[in-house]
N, C-alpha and C positions, 0 to 999 in steps of 0.2 A: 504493500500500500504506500503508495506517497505523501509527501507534506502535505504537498498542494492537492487542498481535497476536490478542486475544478478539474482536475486530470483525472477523477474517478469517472466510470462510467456507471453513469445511472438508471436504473428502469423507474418509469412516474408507471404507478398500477391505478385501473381505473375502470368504469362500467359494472361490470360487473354485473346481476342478478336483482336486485335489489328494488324497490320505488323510485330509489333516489339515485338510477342509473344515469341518468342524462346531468343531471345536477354533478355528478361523481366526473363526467366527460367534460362537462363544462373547468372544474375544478383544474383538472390533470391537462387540458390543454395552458390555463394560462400559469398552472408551475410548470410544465413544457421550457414556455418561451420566457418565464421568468428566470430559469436557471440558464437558461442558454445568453440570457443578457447578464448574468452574474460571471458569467466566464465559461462555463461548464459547454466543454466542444462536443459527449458524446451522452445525449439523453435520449429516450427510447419512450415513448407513450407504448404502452402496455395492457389493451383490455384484456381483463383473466376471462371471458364469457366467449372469448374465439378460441376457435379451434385453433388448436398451435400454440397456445401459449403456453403448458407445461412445460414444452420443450424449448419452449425461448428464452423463458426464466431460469431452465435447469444448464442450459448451453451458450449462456449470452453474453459470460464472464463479466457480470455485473458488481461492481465494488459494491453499491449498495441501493435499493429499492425505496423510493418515495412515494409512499401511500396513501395516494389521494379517492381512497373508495369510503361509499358512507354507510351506512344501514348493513343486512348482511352479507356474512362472507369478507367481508370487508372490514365494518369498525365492530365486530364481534369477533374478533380472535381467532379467525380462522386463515385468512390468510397473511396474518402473524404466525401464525403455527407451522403453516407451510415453508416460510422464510428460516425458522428458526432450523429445521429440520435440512433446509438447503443450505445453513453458516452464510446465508444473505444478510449483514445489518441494515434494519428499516427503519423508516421516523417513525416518531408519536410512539406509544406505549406499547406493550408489550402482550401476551396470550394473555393472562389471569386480569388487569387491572383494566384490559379492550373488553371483556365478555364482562364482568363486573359492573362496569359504567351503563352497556350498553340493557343490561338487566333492571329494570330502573326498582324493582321490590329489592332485589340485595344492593344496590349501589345506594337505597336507603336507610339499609340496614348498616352498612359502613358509616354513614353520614352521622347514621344515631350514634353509635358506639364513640364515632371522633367526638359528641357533642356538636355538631354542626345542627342548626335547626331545620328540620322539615315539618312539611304539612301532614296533619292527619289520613290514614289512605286505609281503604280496605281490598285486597285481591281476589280477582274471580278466577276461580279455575280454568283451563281452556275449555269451552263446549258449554256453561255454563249458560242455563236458561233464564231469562230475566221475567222471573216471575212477577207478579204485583207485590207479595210476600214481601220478594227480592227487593224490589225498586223501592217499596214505602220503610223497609229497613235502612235500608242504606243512609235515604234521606234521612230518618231519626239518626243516625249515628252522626252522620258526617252534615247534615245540613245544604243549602243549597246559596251559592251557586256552588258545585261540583264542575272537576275536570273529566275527563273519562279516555284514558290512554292505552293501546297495548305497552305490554312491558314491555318487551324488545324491540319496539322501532324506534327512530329517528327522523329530525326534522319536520315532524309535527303532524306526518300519514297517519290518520285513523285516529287523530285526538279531535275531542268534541269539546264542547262549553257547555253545560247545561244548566239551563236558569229554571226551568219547573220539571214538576216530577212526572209529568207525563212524558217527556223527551227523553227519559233516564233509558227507558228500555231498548229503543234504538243506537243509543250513543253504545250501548253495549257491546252488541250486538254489530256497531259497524268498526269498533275496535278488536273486537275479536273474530272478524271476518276471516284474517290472515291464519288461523288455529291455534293461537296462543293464549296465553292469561290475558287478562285484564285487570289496569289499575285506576281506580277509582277514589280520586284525592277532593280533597275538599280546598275550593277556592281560595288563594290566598288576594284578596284586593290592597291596592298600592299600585308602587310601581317596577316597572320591569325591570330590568337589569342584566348582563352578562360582564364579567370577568373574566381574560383570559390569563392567565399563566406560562409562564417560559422557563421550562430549564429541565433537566437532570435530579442530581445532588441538592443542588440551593437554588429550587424553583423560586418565581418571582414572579408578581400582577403587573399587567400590564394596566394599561387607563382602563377602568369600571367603563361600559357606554349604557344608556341610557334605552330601552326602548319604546318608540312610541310608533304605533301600530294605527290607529285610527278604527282598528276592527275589530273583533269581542278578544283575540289574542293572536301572538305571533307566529300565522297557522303559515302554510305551504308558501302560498300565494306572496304574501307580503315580505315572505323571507328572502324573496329573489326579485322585488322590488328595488330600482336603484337608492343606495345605501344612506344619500342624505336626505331620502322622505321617510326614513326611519331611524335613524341612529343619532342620539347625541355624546357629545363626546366634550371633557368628561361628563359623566349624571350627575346630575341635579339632585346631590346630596349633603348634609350636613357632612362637615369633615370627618365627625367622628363616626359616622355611619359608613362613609365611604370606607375609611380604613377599615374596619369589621370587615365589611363586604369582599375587600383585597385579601386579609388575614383568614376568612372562613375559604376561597374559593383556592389558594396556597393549601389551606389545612383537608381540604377533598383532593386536589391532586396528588396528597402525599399519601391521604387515606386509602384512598384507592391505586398508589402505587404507580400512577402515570409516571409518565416521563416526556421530553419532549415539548410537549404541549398541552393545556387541555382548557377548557373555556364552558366556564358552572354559570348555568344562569341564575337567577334569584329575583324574588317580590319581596318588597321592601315593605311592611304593611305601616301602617300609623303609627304603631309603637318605637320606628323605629329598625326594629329586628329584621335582618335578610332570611328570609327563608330560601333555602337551595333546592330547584328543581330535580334538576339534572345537571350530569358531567359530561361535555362532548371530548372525546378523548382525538378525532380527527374532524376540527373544524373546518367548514367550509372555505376554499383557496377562490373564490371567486372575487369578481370586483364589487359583488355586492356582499359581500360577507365581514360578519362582524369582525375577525383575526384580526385580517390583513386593515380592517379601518384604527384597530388599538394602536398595532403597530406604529402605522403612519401618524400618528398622531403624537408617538414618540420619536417620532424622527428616522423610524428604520424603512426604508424602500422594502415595495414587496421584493426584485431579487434578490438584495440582502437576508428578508424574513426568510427564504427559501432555503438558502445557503447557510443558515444558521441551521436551521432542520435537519440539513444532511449533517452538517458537524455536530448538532447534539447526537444523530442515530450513530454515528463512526464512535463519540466518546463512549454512549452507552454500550 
């Protein structure tokens, strides 16, 4: 391996299987061209969903793979698993702390243990019929307005809002279209927030941004709206709030074992208190996406931010 980590050859992985395939190709084209404006002479876009790619990635003598897929196969630790077993080093996190994040009932359960706060949630088994039993329990436990999310997606497929208890049994039922559980959180109101995170060893926040959506939440659609009809930068927080918000979304990326990168969002409610959603363990690389706005914000160009990514996955 050499100094100069621009003389690596690298594979950008992408597409893939996923909802968030096109969003994934979007991604991996522009760290494509951002690594190649960093210096980097020999990069390689890589869909893993075409034929021939086993043997690309097994024969391509690649220094190291940058991993720009989202949802699964992708930021569930699977094709982290694949890489480790090939001695390929990749960006962003690793098999156990990728499938962890991307599990949003145990990347709760890590949240709880670190002391970070979350919202109240109850899980539905996969297949799981939304009775009226069902639905008028739920609402006594957790009250409304309710979220209703599969656990294992991303970027916002198959989450609902639900303001009364007649919409509860649908919201179920099209979160768990895909066959998996269903999680059923109780609304936190305030305001929105992401965090991202940078590092290894002595991870570090980047600028808190601020989200303002105009819609009932930060669903599909508004997430790949151009980024200043949604992003404020930094949020619009008390100082000491903001630090918390820095200090808790550090203390998830450690909990959960990231590396690299990883970007917690959080609802700020009245009191004060951030509540953490979720952990994206491989943020969106587009021109509309939160990262790449934190960074810029602190002065780092996206192919700088890109080049950074490959030398954290080389250190790690």
């Amino acid at each position: 391996m050499t100094n100069d980590v621009t003389r690596c050859k690298v594979a950008v992985l992408a597409g893939g299987w996923s909802d968030e395939r096109e969003v994934s190709l979007s991604s991996a084209t522009e760290v494509q061209a951002a690594l190649r404006e960093a210096g980097f002479a020999q990069v390689d876009l890589l869909d893993i969903a075409q034929d021939g790619f086993a043997n690309a990635i097994v024969h391509g003598g690649y220094d190291v793979a940058f991993v720009a897929l989202h949802g699964a196969y992708g930021e569930d630790g699977c094709i982290q698993g694949m890489l480790e077993v090939l001695h390929i080093p990749y960006t962003f996190s690793g098999v156990l702390a990728s499938s962890m994040a991307m599990e949003k009932s145990i990347a709760k359960a890590v949240y709880r243990r670190a002391g970070i706060p979350v919202a109240p949630d109850v899980v539905l088994e996969a297949g799981v019929v939304p009775s009226d039993d069902l639905v008028h329990g739920l609402v006594e436990q957790l009250g409304l307005p309710l979220f209703v999310k599969p656990v294992s997606n991303g970027s916002s497929y198959g989450v609902s809002r639900v303001t009364e208890e007649c919409d509860l049994a649908a919201a179920i039922e099209r979160a768990g279209s895909g066959g998996g559980r269903v999680l059923v959180e109780a609304a936190v109101e305030g305001i929105e927030i992401t965090v991202p995170v940078l590092g290894n060893a002595h991870p570090r926040a980047l600028t808190a941004i601020e989200v303002v959506t105009g819609a009932e939440f930060y669903d599909e659609r508004v997430k790949y709206e151009p980024s200043e009809l949604h992003h404020v930068l930094p949020a619009r927080l008390s100082p000491e709030v903001y630090a918390r918000a820095q200090e808790l979304a550090v203390q998830a990326h450690v909990a959960l074992g990231c590396r690299g990168c990883s970007r917690s969002d959080f609802m700020v409610g009245e009191d004060g208190t951030p509540i953490i959603l979720e952990t994206n363990t491989i943020p969106g690389m587009t021109s509309a996406s939160l990262l790449p706005d934190s960074a810029r914000h602190e002065g780092i160009a996206f192919p700088d931010l890109c080049r950074r990514f490959v030398e954290l996955a080389l250190e790690a």
